[in-house]
C-alpha positions in Angstrom: 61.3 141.0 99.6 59.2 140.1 102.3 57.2 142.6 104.1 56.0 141.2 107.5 51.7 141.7 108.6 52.1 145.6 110.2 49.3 148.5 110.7 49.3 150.2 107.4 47.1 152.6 108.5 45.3 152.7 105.2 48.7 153.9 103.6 50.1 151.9 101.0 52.1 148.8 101.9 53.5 149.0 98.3 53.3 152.5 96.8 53.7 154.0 93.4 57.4 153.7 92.1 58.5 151.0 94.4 62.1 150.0 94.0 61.4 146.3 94.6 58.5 146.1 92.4 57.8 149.5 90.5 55.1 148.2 88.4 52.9 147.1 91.1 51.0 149.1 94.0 49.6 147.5 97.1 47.3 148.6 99.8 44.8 147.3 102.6 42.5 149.5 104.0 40.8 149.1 106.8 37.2 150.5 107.8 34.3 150.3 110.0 30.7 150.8 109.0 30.3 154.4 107.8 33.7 155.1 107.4 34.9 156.6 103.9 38.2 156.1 102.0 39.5 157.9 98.9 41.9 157.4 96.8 44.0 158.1 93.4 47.0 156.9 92.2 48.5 158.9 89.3 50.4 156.3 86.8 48.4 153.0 88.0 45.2 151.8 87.1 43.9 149.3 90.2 41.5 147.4 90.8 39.0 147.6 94.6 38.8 143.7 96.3 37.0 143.8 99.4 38.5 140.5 101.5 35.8 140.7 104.2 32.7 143.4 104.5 30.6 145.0 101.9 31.7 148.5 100.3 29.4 151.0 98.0 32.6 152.3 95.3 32.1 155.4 93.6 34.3 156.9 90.3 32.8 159.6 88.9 29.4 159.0 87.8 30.4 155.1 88.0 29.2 153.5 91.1 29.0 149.7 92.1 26.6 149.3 95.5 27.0 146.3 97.9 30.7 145.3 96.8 32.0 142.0 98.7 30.5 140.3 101.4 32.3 138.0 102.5 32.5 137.6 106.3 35.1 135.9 108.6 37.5 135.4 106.0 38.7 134.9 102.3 37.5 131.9 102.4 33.9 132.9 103.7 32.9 133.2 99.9 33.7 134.8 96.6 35.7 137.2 95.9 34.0 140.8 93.9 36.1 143.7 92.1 35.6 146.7 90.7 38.3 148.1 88.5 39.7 151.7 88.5 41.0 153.3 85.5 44.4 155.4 85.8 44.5 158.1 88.2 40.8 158.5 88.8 39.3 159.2 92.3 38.1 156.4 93.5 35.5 156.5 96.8 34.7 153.5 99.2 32.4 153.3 102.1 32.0 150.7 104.5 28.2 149.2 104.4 28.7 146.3 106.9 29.9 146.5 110.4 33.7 146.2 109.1 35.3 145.7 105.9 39.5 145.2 104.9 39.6 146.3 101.5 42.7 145.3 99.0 43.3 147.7 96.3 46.0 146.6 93.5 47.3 148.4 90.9 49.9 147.8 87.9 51.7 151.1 86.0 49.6 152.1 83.1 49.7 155.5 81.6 46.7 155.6 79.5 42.9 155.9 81.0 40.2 153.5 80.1 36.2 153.0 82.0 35.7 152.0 85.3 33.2 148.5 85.6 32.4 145.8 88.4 33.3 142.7 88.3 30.5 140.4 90.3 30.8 136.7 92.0 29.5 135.0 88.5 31.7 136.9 86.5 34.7 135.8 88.0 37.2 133.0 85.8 37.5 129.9 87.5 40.2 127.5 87.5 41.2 124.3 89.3 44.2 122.5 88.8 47.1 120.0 90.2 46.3 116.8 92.3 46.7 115.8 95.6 49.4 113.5 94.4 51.5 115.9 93.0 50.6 118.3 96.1 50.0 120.7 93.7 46.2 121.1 94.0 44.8 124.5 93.8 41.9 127.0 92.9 42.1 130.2 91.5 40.0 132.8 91.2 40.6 135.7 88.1 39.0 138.9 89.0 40.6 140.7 86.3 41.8 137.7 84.2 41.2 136.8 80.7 37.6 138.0 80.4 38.6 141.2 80.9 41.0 141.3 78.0 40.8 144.2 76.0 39.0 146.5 79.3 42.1 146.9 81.4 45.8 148.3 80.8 48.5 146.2 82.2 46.9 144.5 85.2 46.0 141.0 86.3 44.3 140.5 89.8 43.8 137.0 91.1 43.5 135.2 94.2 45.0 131.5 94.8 44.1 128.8 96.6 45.8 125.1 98.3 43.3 122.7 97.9 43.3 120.4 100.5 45.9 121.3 103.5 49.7 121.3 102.7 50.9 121.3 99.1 52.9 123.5 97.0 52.0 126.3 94.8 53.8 128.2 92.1 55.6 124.9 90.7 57.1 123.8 88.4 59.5 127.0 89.4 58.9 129.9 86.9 60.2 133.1 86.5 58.5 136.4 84.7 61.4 138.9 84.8 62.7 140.0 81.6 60.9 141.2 78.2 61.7 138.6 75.7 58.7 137.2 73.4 57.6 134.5 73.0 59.7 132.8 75.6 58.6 134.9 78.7 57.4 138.8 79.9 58.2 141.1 82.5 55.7 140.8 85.2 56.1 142.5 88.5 54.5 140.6 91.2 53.0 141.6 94.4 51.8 138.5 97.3 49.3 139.0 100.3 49.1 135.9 102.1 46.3 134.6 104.4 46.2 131.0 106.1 43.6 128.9 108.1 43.9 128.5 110.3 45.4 131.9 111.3 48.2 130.7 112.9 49.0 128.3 110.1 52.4 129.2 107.6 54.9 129.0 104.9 57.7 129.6 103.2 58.3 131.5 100.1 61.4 130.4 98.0 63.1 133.1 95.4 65.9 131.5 93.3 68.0 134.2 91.8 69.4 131.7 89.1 68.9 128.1 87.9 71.4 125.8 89.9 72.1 128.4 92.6 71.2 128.7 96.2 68.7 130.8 96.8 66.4 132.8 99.5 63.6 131.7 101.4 61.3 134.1 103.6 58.8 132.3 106.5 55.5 133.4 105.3 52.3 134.2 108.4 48.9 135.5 108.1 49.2 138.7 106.4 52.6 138.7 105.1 52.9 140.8 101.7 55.5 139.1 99.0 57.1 141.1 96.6 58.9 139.5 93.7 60.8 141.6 90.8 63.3 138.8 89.7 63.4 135.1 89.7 62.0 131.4 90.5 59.5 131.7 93.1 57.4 128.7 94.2 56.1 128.6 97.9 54.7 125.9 100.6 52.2 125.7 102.9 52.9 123.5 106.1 50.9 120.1 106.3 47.4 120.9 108.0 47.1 124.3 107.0 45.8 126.2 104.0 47.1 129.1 101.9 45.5 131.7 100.5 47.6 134.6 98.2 46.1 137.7 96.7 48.0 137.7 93.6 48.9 141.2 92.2 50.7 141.0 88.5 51.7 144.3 86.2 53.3 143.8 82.8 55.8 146.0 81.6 54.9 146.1 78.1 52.2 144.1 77.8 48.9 142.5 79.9 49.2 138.9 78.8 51.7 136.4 81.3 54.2 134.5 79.5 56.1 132.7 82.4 59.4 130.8 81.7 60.0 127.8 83.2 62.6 126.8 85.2 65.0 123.9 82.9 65.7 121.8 85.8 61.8 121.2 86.7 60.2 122.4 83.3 59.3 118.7 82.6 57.0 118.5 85.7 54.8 120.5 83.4 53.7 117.4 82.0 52.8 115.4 85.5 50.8 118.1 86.8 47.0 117.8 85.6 45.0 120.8 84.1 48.3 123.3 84.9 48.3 123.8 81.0 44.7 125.3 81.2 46.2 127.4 84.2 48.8 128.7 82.3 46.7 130.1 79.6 44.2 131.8 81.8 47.3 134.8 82.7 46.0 137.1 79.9 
């Protein structure tokens, strides 16, 4: 499903109990300096990204000062989080002149501690090859070193090396609960390109061998995928940037299945091994 760049308002662009996606929750909020936002979503735990401007988060007696700042854009530095157990108020305020603030979140019933996750703690990955056109960075927020401190939730944001490529491929799927060969992960897209008026397309094949659907992807278009193969494009002479949002249904680790048809490309993409492992 493809939700197109709208005025949320600071509501949630994918709420608790989504029929698309049920397992995820999505917002953006939006503030200027001094400006406070609350929040608590009963059911999810989530995790606070600022993608531009600095935030002070409160949780309780858990606070993390000076969260962010990065300026024009996601690419204007790295990426901080601060993670937000289940149903607990959570408190932002705005400390630079402007801030747009993603907050994810993944079903999880039970409550755990809130903590910070700083630019030199995130987990770094590069992989792919400008030959392939399948060169990209990653950056885990909540990712593997987190394992054991969060419920069901992985937070991530992608990147295209280079300009023009492919991302998401060989074509995988993460719908259906059936270890070791694959999980059910509910996953949640917001997409970002530079320039702005740079774009994409986002492909969803239902089932191997069959036609399938395609959305054209802009600067600030939210993906939401519950079921199938879902690699996507960026246009030559652009990059891509997706805020990746994943919740497991019974589990936190990723096991994603590849698609038979292209699962050999596996072995012609460099480093995409390491990749794979690093969704825990």
């Amino acid at each position: 499903m493809h939700i197109p760049p709208h005025d949320n308002r600071n509501r949630p662009i994918v709420d608790a109990g989504n029929p698309t996606v049920p397992l995820n929750y999505f917002n953006i909020v939006r503030l200027k300096r001094g400006e406070a936002f609350e929040y608590a979503v009963p059911g999810y735990e989530t995790c606070i990204v600022p993608a531009t401007g600095t935030v002070d988060v409160a949780i309780g007696d858990f606070s993390a000062e000076a969260l962010g700042g990065r300026g024009v854009d996601v690419w204007d530095g790295e990426p901080e989080g601060v993670y937000v157990p289940t149903a607990a108020a959570a408190r932002m305020v705005c400390v630079s002149d402007a801030a747009e603030v993603f907050v994810a979140g993944a079903a999880f019933d039970e409550v755990l501690e809130p903590f910070a996750v700083r630019a030199d703690e995130l987990d770094l990955v590069q992989y792919g090859s400008d030959d392939t056109k399948t060169h990209r960075k990653i950056k885990h927020i909540l990712g593997q070193k987190q394992a054991g401190r969060v419920g069901r939730l992985l937070v991530s944001e992608l990147y295209t090396v280079g300009k023009g490529g492919w991302s998401g491929f060989p074509s995988h799927k993460h719908d259906t609960d059936r270890l070791p060969d694959e999980t059910r992960h509910d996953e949640t897209y917001n997409f970002r390109f530079r320039p702005r008026h740079g774009s994409g397309l986002q492909m969803l094949q239902r089932e191997d061998g069959q036609p399938g659907d395609a959305w054209h992807i802009v600067d600030g278009s939210t993906i939401c995928i519950d079921r199938g193969y879902h690699p996507c494009c960026v246009l030559p002479g652009y990059e891509m940037y997706y805020f990746t949002i994943l919740g497991g249904l019974s589990q936190r680790p990723l096991v994603q299945y590849f698609q038979p048809s292209h699962a050999d490309q596996i072995e012609t993409i460099p480093g995409i091994k390491d990749m794979i492992a690093k969704f825990k």
